[in-house]
C-alpha positions as CSV (number, residue, x, y, z in Angstrom):
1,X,43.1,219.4,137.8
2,X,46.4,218.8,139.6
3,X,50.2,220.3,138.2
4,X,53.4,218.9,138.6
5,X,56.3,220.5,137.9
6,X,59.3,219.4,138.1
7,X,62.7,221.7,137.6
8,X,66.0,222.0,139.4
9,X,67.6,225.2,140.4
10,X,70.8,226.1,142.4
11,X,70.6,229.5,144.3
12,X,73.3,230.6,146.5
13,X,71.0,233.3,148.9
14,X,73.2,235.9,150.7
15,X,71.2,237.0,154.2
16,X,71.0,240.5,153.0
17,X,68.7,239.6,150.3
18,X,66.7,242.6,148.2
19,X,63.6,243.3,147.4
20,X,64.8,243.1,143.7
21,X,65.8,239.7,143.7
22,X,63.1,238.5,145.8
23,X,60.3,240.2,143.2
24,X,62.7,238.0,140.3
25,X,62.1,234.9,141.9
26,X,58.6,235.4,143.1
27,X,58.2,236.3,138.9
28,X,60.0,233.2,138.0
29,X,57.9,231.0,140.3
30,X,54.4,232.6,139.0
31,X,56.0,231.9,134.7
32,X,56.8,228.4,135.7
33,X,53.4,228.3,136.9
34,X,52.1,229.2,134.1
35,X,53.7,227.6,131.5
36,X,53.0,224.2,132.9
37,X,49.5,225.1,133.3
38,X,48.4,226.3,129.6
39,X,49.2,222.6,128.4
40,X,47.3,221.1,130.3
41,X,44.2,223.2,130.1
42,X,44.5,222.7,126.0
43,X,44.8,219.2,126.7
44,X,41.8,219.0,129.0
45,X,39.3,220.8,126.2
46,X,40.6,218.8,123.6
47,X,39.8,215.8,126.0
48,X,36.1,216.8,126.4
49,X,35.4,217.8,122.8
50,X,37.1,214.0,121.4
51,X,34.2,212.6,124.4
52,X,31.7,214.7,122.7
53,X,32.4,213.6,119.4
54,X,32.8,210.0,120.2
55,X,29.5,209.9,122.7
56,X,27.7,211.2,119.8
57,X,28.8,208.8,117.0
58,X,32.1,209.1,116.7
59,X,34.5,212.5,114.7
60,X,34.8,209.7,111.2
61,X,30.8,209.1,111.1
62,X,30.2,213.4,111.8
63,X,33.3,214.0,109.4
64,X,31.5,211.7,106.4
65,X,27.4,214.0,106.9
66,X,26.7,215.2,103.7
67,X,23.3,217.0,104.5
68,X,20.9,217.0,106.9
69,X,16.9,217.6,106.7
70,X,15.5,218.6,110.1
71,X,11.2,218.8,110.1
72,X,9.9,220.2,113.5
73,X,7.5,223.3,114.9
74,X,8.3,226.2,116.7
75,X,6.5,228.0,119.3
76,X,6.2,231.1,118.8
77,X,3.8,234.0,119.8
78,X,1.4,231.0,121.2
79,X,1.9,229.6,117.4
80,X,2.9,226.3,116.5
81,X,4.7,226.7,113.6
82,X,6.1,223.8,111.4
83,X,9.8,224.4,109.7
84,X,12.1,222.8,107.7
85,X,15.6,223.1,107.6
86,X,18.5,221.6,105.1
87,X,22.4,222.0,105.7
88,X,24.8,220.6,103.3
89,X,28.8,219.9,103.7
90,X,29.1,222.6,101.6
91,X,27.6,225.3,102.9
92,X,24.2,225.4,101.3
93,X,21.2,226.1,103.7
94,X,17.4,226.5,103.6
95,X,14.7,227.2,105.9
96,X,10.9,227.0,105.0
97,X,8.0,227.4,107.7
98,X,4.6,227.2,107.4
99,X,2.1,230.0,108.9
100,X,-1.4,229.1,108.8
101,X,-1.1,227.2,105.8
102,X,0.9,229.4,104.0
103,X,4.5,228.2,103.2
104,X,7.2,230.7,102.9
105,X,11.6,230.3,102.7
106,X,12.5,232.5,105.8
107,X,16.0,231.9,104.8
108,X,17.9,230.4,101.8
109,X,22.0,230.5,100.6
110,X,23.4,228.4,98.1
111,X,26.9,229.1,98.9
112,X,26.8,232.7,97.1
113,X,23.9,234.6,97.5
114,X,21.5,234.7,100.4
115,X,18.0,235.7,100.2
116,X,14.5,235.9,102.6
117,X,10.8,236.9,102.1
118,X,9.4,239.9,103.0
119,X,7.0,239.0,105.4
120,X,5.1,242.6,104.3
121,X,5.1,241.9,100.6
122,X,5.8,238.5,100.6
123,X,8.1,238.8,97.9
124,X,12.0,237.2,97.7
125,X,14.9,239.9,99.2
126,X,18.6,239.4,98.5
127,X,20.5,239.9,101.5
128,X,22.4,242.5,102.3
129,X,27.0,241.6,101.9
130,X,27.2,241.6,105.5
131,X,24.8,238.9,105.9
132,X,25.7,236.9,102.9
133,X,29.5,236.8,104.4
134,X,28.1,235.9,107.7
135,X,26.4,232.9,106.0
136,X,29.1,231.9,104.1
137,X,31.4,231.8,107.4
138,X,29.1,230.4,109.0
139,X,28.5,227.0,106.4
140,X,32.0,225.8,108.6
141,X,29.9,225.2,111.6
142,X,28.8,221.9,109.9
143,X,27.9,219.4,110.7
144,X,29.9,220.8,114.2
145,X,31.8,224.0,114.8
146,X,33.9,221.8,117.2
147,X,34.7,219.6,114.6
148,X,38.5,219.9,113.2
149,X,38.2,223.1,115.0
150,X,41.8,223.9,114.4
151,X,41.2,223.8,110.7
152,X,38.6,226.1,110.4
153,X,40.6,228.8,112.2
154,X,38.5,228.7,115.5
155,X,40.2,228.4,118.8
156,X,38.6,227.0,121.7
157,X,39.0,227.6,125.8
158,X,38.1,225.6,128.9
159,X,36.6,228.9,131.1
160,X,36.2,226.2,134.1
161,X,33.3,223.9,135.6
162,X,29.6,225.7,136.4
163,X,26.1,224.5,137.3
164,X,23.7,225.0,134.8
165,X,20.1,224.8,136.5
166,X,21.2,221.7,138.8
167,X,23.5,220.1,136.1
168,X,27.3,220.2,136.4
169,X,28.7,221.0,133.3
170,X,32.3,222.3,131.6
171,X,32.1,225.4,130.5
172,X,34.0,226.0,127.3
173,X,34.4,229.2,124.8
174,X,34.2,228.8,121.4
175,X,35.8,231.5,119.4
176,X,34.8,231.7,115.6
177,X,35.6,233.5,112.4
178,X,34.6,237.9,113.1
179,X,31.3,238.4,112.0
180,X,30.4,241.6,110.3
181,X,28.4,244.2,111.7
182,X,27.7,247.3,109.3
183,X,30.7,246.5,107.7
184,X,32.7,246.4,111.3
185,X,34.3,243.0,112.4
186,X,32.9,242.1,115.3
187,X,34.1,239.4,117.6
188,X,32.2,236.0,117.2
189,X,32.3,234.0,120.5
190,X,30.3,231.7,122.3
191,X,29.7,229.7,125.4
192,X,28.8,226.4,125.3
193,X,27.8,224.2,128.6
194,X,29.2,220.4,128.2
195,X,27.3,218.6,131.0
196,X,30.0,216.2,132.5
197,X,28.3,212.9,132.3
198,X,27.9,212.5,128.6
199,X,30.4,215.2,127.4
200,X,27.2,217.2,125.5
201,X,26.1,220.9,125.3
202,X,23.1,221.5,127.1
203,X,22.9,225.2,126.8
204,X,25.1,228.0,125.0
205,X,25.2,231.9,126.0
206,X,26.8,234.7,123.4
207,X,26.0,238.3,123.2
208,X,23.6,239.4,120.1
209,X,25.9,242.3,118.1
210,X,22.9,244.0,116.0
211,X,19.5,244.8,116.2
212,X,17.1,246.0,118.7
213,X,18.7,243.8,121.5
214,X,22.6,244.3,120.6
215,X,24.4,244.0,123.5
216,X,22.3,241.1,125.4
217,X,22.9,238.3,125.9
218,X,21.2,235.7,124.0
219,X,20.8,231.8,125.7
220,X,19.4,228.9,123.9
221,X,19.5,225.4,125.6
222,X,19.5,221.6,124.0
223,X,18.5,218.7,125.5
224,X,16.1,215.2,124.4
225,X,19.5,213.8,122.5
226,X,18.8,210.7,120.2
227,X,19.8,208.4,117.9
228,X,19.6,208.9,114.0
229,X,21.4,206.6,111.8
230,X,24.3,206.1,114.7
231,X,24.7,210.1,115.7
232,X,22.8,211.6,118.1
233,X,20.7,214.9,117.8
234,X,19.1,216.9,120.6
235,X,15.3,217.1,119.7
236,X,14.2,219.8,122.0
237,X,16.5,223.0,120.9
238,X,15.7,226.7,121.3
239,X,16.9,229.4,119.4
240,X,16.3,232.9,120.5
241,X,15.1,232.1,122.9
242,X,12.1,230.3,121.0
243,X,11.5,226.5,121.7
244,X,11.7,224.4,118.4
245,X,10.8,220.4,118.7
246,X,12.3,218.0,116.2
247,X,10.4,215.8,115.1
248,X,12.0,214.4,112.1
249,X,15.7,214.2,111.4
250,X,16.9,212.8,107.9
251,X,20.8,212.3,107.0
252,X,21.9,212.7,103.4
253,X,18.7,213.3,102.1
254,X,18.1,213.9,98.4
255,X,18.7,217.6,97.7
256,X,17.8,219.5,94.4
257,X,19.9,222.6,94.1
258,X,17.6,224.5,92.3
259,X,15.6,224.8,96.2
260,X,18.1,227.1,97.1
261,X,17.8,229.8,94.3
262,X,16.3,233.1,94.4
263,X,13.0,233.5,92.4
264,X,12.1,236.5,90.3
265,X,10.9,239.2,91.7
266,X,7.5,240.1,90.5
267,X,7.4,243.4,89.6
268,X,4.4,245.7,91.3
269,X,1.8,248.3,90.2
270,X,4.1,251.0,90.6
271,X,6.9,249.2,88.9
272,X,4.6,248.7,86.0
């Protein structure tokens, strides 16, 4: 990306210069430097996130997504396992999958309360706050985190330009909301990898904060992008490193609210 900068300045040099001055003005040079570069790197990344938006329908038609339903299978474990996922504009989410016949809601928040199944007892859980806050934070990704990014108190970075297995691609850091971690904020940032011909991700990189695996870093890829309804949707996603095919993607689908709530509990022998 080239700089100009244009300024004026009148020096009168004496021969004898020092070391001092000549450190100033070496300092002076380096902060004009700067200055006229930050700009124009925040005007670059904006420039490739308004291509994204517009090559994939346009910020107004994304902006207007009330819900999504998204039917595919995952592999996993050399299992094909169908899910179901629905998002809502405000915040709501629910995933259901379906092992060996046996349909169970992995995850489900209704903008308050988050709860899973206990794949031991096979019996609702409410999540724990950290979680729960997580999820709620998390509701402003839709239907794009880079979507009035600004408003949703993210901030956004333009790293540089990498290939990404034979693909050129801008590389650009997405900086969300702290997550919590055993109470603990923890920083929330991710890489994503806009290939240059189309403005899209192809692949995103951030570093898992809990669990067995904390501190690795955690790359899931997107690619297969098509059309539904006038916005385009990559249909060949992973997450986790876990391959998941979409095969089905409805916008603004009928949504009951009561999906989303937590069922009783049924209370066990030793209970009783």
């Amino acid at each position: 990306m080239a700089v100009t900068i244009k300024w004026s300045l009148r020096l009168t040099f004496k021969l004898n210069l020092n070391k001092y001055t000549m450190k100033t003005i070496k300092t002076l040079f380096i902060l004009l430097l700067i200055a006229a570069f930050v700009p124009a790197n925040a005007q670059e990344v904006d420039e490739i996130i308004a291509n994204y938006l517009e090559n994939t329908g346009g910020a107004e038609n994304w902006s207007s997504l009330e819900g999504i339903k998204l039917e595919g299978t995952v592999s996993a474990q050399g299992m094909s396992i169908p899910v179901e996922v629905y998002q809502t504009k405000d915040g709501k989410m629910l995933v259901k999958i379906n092992i060996q016949g046996q349909e169970m809601t992995q995850v489900s928040f209704d903008g308050e309360k988050m709860w899973t199944t206990n794949f031991m007892t096979m019996q609702p859980e409410e999540a724990d706050p950290d979680m729960t806050h997580n999820m709620k934070n998390q509701g402003k990704d839709f239907p794009d985190p880079f979507l009035d990014y600004k408003e949703k108190g993210y901030t956004v970075e333009l790293i540089g330009e990498e290939t990404m297995e034979g693909t050129e691609t801008y590389k650009i850091k997405l900086t969300r909301l702290p997550i919590l971690v055993d109470g603990v904020e923890e920083p929330n940032v991710t890489f994503y990898y806009f290939e240059k011909e189309n403005f899209v991700p192809i692949a995103t990189e951030a570093e898992i904060r809990q669990g067995p695996m904390k501190g690795q870093t955690m790359k899931d890829t997107q690619s297969d992008y098509q059309e539904v309804d006038g916005l385009y949707f990559p249909f060949a996603t992973t997450m986790g490193g876990q391959p998941i095919t979409w095969t089905n993607i409805v916008l603004n689908p009928e949504i009951d609210d009561t999906m989303f709530a937590m069922p009783e509990v049924a209370e066990t022998e030793e209970k009783k």
